[in-house]
MIKE-933917 format. One record per residue (C-alpha): residue number from 1; residue in one letter; y, x, z. Coordinates in Angstrom, 1 decimal, padded with zeros to 4 digits. Each point is the difference from the previous one (the first is absolute). Layout:
<recs>
+-----+-----+--------+--------+--------+
|   n | res |     yy |     xx |     zz |
+-----+-----+--------+--------+--------+
| NUM |   a |      Y |      X |      Z |
...
+-----+-----+--------+--------+--------+
</recs>
This chain:
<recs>
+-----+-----+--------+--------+--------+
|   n | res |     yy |     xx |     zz |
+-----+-----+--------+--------+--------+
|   1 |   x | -007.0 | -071.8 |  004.6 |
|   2 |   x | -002.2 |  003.0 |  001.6 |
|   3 |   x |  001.0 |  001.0 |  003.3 |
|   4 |   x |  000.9 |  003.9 | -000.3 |
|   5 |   x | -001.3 |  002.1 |  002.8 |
|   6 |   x |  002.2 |  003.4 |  000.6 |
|   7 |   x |  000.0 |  002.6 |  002.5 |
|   8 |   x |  003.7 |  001.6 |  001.7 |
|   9 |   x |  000.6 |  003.6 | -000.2 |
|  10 |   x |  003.2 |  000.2 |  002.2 |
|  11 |   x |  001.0 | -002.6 |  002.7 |
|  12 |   x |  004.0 |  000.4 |  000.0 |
|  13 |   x |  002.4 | -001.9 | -001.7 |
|  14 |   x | -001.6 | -000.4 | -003.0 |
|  15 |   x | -003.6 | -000.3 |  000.6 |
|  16 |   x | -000.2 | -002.2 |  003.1 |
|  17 |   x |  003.7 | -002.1 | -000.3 |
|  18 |   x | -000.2 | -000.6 | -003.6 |
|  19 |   x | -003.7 |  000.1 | -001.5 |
|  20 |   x | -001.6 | -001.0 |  003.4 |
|  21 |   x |  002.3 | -002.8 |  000.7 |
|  22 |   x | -000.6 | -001.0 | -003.2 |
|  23 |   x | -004.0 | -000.3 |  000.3 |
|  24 |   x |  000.7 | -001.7 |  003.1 |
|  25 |   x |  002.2 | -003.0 | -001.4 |
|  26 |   x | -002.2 | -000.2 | -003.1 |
|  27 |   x | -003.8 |  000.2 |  001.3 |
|  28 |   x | -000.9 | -001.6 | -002.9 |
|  29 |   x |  001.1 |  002.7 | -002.3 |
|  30 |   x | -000.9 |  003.1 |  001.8 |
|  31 |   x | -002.1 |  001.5 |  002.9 |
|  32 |   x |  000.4 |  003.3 |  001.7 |
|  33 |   x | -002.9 |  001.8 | -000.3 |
|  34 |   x |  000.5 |  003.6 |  002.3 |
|  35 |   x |  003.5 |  001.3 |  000.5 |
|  36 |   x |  000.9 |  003.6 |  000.9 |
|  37 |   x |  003.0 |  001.7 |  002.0 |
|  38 |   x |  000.0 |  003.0 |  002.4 |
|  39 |   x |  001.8 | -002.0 |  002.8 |
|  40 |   x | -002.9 | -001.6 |  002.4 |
|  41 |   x |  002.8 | -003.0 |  000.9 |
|  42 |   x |  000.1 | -000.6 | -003.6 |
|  43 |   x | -003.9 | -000.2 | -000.5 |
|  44 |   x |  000.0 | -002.3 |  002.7 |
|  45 |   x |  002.6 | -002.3 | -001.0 |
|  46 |   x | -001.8 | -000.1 | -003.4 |
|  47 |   x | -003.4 | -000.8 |  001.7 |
|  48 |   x |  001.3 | -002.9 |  002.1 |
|  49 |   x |  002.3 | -002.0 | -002.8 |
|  50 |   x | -002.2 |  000.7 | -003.1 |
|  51 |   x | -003.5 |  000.0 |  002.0 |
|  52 |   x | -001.0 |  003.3 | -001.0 |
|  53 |   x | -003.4 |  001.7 |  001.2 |
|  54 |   x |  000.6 |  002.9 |  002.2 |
|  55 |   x | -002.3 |  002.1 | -003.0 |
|  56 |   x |  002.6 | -000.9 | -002.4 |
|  57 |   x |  003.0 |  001.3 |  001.4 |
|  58 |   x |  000.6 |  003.5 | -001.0 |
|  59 |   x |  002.7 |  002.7 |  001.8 |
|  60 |   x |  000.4 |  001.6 | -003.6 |
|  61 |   x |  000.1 | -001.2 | -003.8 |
|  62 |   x | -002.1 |  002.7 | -001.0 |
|  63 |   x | -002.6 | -001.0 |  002.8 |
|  64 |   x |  000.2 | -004.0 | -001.2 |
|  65 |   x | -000.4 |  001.5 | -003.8 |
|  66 |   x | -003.2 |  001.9 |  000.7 |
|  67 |   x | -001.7 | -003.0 |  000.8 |
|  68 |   x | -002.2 | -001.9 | -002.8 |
|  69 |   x |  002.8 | -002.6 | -001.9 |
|  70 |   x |  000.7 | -002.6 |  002.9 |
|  71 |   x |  002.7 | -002.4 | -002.1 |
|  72 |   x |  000.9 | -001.0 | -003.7 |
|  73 |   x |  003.5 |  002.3 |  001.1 |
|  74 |   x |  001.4 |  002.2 |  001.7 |
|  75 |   x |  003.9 | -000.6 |  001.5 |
|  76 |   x |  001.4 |  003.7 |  000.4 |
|  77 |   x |  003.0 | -000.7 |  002.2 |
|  78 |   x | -000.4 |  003.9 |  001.4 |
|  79 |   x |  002.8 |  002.2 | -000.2 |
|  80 |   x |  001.6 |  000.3 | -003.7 |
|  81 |   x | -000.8 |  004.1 |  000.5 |
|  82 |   x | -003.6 | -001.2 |  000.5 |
|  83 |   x | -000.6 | -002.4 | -003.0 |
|  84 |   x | -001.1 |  002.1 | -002.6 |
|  85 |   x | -003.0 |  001.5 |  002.1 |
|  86 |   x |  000.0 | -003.6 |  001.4 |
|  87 |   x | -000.7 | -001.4 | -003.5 |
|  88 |   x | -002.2 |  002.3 | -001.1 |
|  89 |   x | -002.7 | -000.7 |  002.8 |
|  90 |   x |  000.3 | -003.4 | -000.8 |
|  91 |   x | -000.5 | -000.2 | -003.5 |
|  92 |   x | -002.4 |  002.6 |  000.4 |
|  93 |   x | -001.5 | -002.2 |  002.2 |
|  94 |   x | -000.4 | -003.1 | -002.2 |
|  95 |   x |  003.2 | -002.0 |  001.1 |
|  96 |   x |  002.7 | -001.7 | -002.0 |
|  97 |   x |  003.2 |  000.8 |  001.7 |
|  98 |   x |  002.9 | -001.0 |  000.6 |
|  99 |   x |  002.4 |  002.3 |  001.7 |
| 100 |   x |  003.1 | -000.7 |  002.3 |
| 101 |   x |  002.9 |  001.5 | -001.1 |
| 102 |   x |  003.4 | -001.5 |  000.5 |
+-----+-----+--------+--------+--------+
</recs>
């Protein structure tokens, strides 16, 4: 089985507790590429338990979807209110997605 790579729009609930805790139990499976959340605590807390690059941690999902295609998918864990727009960037961008509703 391919290993999926994804990024994380949104480090709440959903994004880090659910979808990251997941990559983290399951390595094998999937790897976090970049993440994004406008709380620095967040960002850092992503960096240190998923190992991810300083360059790769955005404060904003539209700032993470401007850059070139980083992942096979996009997680968009964001606010619901945000999704759509959310979405959009990242198909627009060249992701499959997957978003986190509950």
């Amino acid at each position: 089985m391919k290993r999926i790579t994804m990024v994380i729009a949104g480090l709440g609930g959903r994004g880090h507790d659910i979808y990251g805790n997941y990559a983290m139990e399951h390595p094998d499976e999937v790897e976090i590429a970049a993440v994004a959340d406008p709380r620095p605590e967040r960002l850092e807390l992503a960096q240190r338990e998923w190992n991810i690059p300083a360059e790769r941690c955005f404060a904003t999902a539209e700032e993470l979807f401007a850059q070139p295609q980083l992942a096979d998918a996009a997680v968009i864990a964001t606010q619901d209110r945000q999704h759509v727009a959310h979405a959009e960037a990242a198909l627009k961008a060249g992701y499959h997605l997957l978003l986190g509703n509950l």
